[in-house]
C-alpha positions in Angstrom: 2.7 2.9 28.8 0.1 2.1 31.4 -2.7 3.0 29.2 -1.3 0.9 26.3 -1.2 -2.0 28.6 -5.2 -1.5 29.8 -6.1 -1.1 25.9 -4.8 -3.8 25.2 -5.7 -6.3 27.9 -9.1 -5.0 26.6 -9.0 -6.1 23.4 -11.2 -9.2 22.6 -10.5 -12.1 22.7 -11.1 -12.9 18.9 -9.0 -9.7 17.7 -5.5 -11.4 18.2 -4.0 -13.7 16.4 -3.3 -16.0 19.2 -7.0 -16.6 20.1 -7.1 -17.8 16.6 -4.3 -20.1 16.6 -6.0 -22.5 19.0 -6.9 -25.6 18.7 -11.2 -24.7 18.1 -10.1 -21.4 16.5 -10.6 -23.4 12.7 -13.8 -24.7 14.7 -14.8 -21.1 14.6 -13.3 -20.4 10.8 -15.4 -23.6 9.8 -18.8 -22.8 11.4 -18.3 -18.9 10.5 -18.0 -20.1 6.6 -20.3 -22.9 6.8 -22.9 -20.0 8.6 -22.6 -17.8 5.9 -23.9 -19.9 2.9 -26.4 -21.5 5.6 -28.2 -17.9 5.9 -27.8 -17.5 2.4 -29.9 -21.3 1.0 -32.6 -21.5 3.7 -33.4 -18.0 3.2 -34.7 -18.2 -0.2 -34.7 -22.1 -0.6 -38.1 -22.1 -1.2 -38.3 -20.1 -4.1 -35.6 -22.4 -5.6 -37.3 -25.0 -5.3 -41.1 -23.8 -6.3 -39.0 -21.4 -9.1 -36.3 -23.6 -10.7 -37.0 -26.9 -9.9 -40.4 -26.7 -10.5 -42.2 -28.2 -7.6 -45.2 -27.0 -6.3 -45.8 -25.9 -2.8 -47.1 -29.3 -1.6 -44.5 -31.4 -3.0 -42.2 -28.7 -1.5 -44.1 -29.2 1.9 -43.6 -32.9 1.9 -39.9 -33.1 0.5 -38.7 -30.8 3.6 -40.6 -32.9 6.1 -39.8 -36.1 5.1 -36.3 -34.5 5.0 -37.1 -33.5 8.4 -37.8 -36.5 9.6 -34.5 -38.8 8.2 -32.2 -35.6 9.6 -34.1 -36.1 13.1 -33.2 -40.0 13.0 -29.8 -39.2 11.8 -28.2 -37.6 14.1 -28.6 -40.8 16.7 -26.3 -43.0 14.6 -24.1 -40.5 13.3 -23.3 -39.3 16.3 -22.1 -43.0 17.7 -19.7 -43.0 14.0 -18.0 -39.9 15.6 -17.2 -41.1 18.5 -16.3 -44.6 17.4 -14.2 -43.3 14.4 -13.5 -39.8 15.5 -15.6 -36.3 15.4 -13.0 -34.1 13.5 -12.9 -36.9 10.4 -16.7 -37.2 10.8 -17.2 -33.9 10.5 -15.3 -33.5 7.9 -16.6 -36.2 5.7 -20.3 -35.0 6.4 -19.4 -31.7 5.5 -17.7 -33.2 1.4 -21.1 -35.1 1.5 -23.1 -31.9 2.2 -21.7 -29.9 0.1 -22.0 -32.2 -3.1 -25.1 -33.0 -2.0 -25.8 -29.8 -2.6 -24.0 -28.4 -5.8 -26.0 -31.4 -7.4 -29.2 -29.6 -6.9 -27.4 -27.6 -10.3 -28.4 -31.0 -12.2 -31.9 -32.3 -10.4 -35.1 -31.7 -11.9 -38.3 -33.5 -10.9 -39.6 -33.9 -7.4 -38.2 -37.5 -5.9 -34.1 -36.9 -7.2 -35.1 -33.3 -5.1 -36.4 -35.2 -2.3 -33.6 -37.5 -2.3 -31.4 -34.8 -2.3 -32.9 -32.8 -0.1 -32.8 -35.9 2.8 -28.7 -36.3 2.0 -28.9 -33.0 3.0 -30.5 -32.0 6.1 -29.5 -35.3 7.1 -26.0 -34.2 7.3 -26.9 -30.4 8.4 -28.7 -31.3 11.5 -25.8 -33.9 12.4 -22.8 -31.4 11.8 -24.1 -29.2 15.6 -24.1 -31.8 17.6 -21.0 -33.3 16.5 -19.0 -29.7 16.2 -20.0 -29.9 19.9 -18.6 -33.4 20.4 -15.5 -32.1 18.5 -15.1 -28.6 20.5 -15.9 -31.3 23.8 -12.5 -32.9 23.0 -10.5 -29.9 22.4 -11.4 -28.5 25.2 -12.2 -28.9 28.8 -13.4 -27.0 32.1 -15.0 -23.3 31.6 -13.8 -23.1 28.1 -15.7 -26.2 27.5 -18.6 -24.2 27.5 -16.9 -20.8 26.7 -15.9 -22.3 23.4 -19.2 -23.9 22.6 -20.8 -20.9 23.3 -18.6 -18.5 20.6 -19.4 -21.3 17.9 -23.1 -20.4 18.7 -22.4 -16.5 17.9 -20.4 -17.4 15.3 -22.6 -19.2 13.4 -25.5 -17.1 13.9 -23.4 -13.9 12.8 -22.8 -15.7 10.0 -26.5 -16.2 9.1 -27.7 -13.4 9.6 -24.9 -11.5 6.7 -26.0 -14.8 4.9 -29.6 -13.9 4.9 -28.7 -10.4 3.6 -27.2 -12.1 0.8 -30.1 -14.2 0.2 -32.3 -11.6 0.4 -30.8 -9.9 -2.5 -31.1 -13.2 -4.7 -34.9 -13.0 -3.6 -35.4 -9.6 -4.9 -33.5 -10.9 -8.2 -35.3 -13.9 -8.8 -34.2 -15.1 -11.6 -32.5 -18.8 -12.2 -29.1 -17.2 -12.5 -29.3 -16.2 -8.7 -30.7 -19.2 -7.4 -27.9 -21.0 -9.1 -25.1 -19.1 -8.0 -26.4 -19.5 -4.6 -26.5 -23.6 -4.7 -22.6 -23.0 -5.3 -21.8 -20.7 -2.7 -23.3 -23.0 0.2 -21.9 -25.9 -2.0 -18.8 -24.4 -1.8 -18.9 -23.2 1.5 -19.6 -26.9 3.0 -16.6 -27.8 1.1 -14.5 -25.2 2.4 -15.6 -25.6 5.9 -14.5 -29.2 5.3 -11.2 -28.3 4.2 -10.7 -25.4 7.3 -10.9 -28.5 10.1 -8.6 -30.4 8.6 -6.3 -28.0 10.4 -8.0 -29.3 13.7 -6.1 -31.4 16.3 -7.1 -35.0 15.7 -9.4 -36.3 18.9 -8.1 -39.7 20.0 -11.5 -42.3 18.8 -13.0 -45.3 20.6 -11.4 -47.4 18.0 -8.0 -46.3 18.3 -8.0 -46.6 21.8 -9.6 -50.6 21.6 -12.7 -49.4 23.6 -15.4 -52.2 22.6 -19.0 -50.8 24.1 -22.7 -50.7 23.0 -24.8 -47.6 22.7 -25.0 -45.9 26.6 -27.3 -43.4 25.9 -30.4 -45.3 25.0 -30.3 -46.4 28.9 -29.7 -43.0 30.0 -33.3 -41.8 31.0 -32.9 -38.3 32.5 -30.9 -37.8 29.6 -33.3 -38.7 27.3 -36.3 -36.9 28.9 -33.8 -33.7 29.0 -33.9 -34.4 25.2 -37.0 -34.1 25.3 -38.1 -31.1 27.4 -35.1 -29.3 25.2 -37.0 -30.4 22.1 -40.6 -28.9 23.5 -38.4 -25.2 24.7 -36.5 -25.3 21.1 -40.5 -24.8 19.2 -38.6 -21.3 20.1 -36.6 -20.8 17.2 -39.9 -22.0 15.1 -42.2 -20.2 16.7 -40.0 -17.2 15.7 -39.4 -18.1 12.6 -42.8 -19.1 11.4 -45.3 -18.6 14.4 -44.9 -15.1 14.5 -44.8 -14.4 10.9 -48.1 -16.3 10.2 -49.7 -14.7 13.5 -48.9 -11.4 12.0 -50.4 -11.8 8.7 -53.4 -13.8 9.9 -54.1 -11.7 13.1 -52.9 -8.2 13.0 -52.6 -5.3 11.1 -48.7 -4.8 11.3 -46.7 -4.8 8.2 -45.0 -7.9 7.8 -41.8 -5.6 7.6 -41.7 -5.3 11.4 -41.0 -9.7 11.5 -37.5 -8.7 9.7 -36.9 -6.0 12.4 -37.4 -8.4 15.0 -35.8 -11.3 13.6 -32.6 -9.2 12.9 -32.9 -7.6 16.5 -32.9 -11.6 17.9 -29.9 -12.2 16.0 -27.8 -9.3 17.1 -28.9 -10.4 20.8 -27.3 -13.7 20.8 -24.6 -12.8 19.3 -24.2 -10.4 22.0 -24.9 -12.2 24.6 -25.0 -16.2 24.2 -21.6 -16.1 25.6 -22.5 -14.5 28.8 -25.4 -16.1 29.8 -23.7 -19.6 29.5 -21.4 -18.9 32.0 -24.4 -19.4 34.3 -24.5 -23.2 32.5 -21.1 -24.6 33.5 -22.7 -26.7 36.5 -26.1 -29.2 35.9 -27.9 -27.2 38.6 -27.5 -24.0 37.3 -28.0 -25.2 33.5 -31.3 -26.8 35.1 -32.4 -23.5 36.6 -32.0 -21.6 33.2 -34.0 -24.6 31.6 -36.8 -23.6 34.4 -36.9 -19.4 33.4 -36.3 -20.1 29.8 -39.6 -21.9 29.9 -41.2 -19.7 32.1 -40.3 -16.6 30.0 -41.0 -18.5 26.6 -44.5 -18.7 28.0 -44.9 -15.4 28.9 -43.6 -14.3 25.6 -46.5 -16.4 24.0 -49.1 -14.3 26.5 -47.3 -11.4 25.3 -48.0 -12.2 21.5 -51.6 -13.1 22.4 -52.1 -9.9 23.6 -51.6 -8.5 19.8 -54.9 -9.9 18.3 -57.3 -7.4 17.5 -55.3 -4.3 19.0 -54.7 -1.0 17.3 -51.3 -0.6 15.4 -49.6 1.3 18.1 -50.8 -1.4 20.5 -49.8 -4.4 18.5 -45.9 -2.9 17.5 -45.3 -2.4 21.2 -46.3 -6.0 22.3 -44.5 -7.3 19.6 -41.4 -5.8 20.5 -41.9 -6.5 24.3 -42.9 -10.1 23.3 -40.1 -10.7 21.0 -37.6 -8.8 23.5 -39.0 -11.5 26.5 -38.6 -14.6 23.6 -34.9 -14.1 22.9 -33.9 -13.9 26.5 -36.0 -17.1 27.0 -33.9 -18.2 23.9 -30.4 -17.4 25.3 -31.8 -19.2 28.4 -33.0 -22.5 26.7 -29.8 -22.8 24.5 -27.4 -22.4 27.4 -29.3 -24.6 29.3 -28.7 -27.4 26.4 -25.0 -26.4 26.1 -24.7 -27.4 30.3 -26.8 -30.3 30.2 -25.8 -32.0 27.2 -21.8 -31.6 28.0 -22.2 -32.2 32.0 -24.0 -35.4 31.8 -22.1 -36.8 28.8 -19.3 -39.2 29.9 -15.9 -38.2 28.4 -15.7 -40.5 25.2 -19.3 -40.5 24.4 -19.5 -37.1 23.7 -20.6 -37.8 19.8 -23.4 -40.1 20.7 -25.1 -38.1 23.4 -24.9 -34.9 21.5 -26.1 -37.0 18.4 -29.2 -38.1 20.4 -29.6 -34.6 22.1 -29.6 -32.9 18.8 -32.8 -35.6 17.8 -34.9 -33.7 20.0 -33.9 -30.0 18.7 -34.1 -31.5 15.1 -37.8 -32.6 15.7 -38.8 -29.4 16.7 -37.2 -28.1 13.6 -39.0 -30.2 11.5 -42.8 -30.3 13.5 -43.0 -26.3 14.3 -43.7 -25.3 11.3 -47.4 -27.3 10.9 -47.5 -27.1 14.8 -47.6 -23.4 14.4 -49.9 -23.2 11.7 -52.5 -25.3 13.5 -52.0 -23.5 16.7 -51.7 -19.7 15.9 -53.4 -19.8 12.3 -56.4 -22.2 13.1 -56.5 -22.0 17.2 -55.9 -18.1 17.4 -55.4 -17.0 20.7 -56.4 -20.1 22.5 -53.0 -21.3 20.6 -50.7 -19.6 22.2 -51.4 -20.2 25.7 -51.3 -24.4 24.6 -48.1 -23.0 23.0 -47.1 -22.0 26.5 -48.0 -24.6 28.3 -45.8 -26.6 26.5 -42.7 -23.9 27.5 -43.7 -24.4 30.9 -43.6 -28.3 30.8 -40.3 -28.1 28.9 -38.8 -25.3 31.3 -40.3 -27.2 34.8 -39.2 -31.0 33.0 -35.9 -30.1 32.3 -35.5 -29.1 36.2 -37.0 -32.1 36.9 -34.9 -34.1 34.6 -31.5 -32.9 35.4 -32.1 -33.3 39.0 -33.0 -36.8 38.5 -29.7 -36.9 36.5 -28.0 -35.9 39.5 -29.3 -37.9 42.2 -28.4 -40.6 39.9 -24.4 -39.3 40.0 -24.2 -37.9 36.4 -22.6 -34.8 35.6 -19.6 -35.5 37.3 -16.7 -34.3 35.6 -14.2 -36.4 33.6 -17.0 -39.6 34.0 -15.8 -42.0 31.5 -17.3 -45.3 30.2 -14.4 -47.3 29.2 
């Protein structure tokens, strides 16, 4: 009997059904199904687009950055919507728009209806994070604030990375048929995650409540410089995802094979362990000490990486996988960090807006890494990557900096509110 007790006080959290049955477990069901056809489209988007649309490579170039660029301006405004009509229905109506947005790509042919496309949306896909966060913010408060935001992030990433595996197979396909099925399953799966929140508790909205109040965070300076040393530490995830890759081919010897290892081994890691390493986030001054190391160990990881040019092949796997194994602990660091900051220094209704805004400066490194990388790591070789690091170590020693500003200034006291 004793034993059967232990077992099952051991289970997991997310194995019983009443884990599920709270108020951010369709949250979870949303963001897992939403992940899914995410991994799937923006592994193999490309080759849609230079495949069956037609475009060439620098039409595709420009159509995701100018994409880029009205996603990173988006997220500001739309974030200020949730909070003054409410997150859940935002959320929901940006995920109906996202999803025909992209079933339409079945119909568009030419380059500006894929542009204009294309800005509907990433417009709406770098919005939805920051808001889920505002949603899961109102559902929730205390530890599980940040526990809960936290599981999202695993989820979502577990979710890409069995959606990449899928869109890998529709790569080694390539053929029209494949790309078109996969425009309907993320199609689809927007819609569907659309449909899961609707099972979400409804968060009380400025409006309904008579609260009549300008924007707050444009006059909230360590907030905004927070958003903007985040922004320089998350050149992470593109450094990653195209530093590395283009570093290897340009640099080295290694077989490009080795980039899906690593990339795979990232993904298990924070699933593994985002959870835990938040925990150390639930107070300002311990978010701003993980903003410190993350940038500290993000710049070591680029010293790492450096170390790779012009070594033999046994030489060059190893400091890959030491430099990649030092990059995603810096990575579980720097997105902790965020999680803390962002929620901490929020006040309690304008939790749509600041995410909104703090989600501007992670969007901008989304859309700027790519070239940044290339000129750095392709055209400045090793002299790159130690720039590359010295903007880790401003983000990590700026963020510090930042939040302690934030502090002295009374923010990130809990339950601040503005009405």
């Amino acid at each position: 009997m004793l034993s059967r007790l232990s077992e099952k006080a051991a289970r997991p959290g997310w194995t019983t059904a009443s884990w599920w049955r709270r108020p951010v477990g369709p949250v979870y069901l949303a963001s897992l199904t939403l992940s899914l056809g995410k991994g799937a489209w923006f592994t193999c988007w490309a080759m849609f687009f230079l495949h069956s649309v037609g475009l060439s490579t620098t039409e595709f170039g420009f159509g995701i950055t100018a994409a880029g660029v009205v996603g990173m301006l988006a997220g500001g405004p739309l974030g200020y919507l949730a909070d003054r009509v409410g997150a859940r229905e935002t959320l929901i109506t940006l995920g109906m728009v996202q999803g025909l947005a992209i079933l339409s790509y079945m119909f568009v042919h030419g380059f500006w209806p894929a542009v204009l496309v294309t800005c509907v949306m990433i417009a709406a896909d770098r919005a939805t994070p920051g808001i889920r966060i505002a949603l899961i913010s109102g559902l929730t408060t205390g530890e599980e604030r940040m526990e809960s935001i936290s599981t999202n992030r695993a989820m979502t990433q577990g979710g890409i990375v069995v959606g990449a595996l899928a869109g890998a197979y529709v790569l080694a396909l390539d053929n029209s048929v494949g790309y078109l099925g996969l425009v309907l399953v993320y199609g689809t799966s927007s819609i569907g995650c659309s449909a899961l929140l609707r099972r979400v508790p409804h968060v009380e909205s400025l409006n309904e409540r008579k609260v009549r109040r300008s924007v707050l965070v444009l006059r909230d300076r360590p907030f905004l410089l927070i958003t903007l040393f985040n922004g320089l530490l998350a050149l992470s995830w593109g450094m990653l995802d195209s530093g590395v890759p283009l570093w290897i081919t340009q640099h080295t010897q290694a077989p490009l094979w080795v980039m899906g290892v690593l990339m795979g081994a990232n993904a298990v890691v924070v699933v593994l362990f985002q959870n835990r390493v938040s925990r150390m986030a639930v107070t300002v001054r311990g978010a701003a000490r993980l903003g410190l190391w993350s940038g500290v160990l993000l710049a070591v990881s680029c010293v790492v990486f450096a170390g790779t040019d012009g070594g033999s092949a046994t030489t060059v796997l190893l400091l890959l996988a030491v430099g990649a194994a030092v990059h995603v602990v810096g990575e579980l660091f720097f997105v902790s960090s965020g999680f803390g900051l962002s929620v901490a220094l929020t006040p309690d209704d304008a939790h749509g807006e600041y995410q909104g805004m703090f989600s501007t400066g992670q969007a901008a490194a989304l859309t700027f890494a790519p070239g940044l990388m290339t000129v750095l790591l392709v055209d400045g070789g090793v002299a790159g990557w130690f720039v590359l690091a010295g903007l880790y170590a401003v983000g990590g020693v700026g963020t510090l900096a930042a939040s302690h500003w934030a502090l002295r200034r009374g923010c990130g006291t809990a339950g601040r509110s503005t009405a």
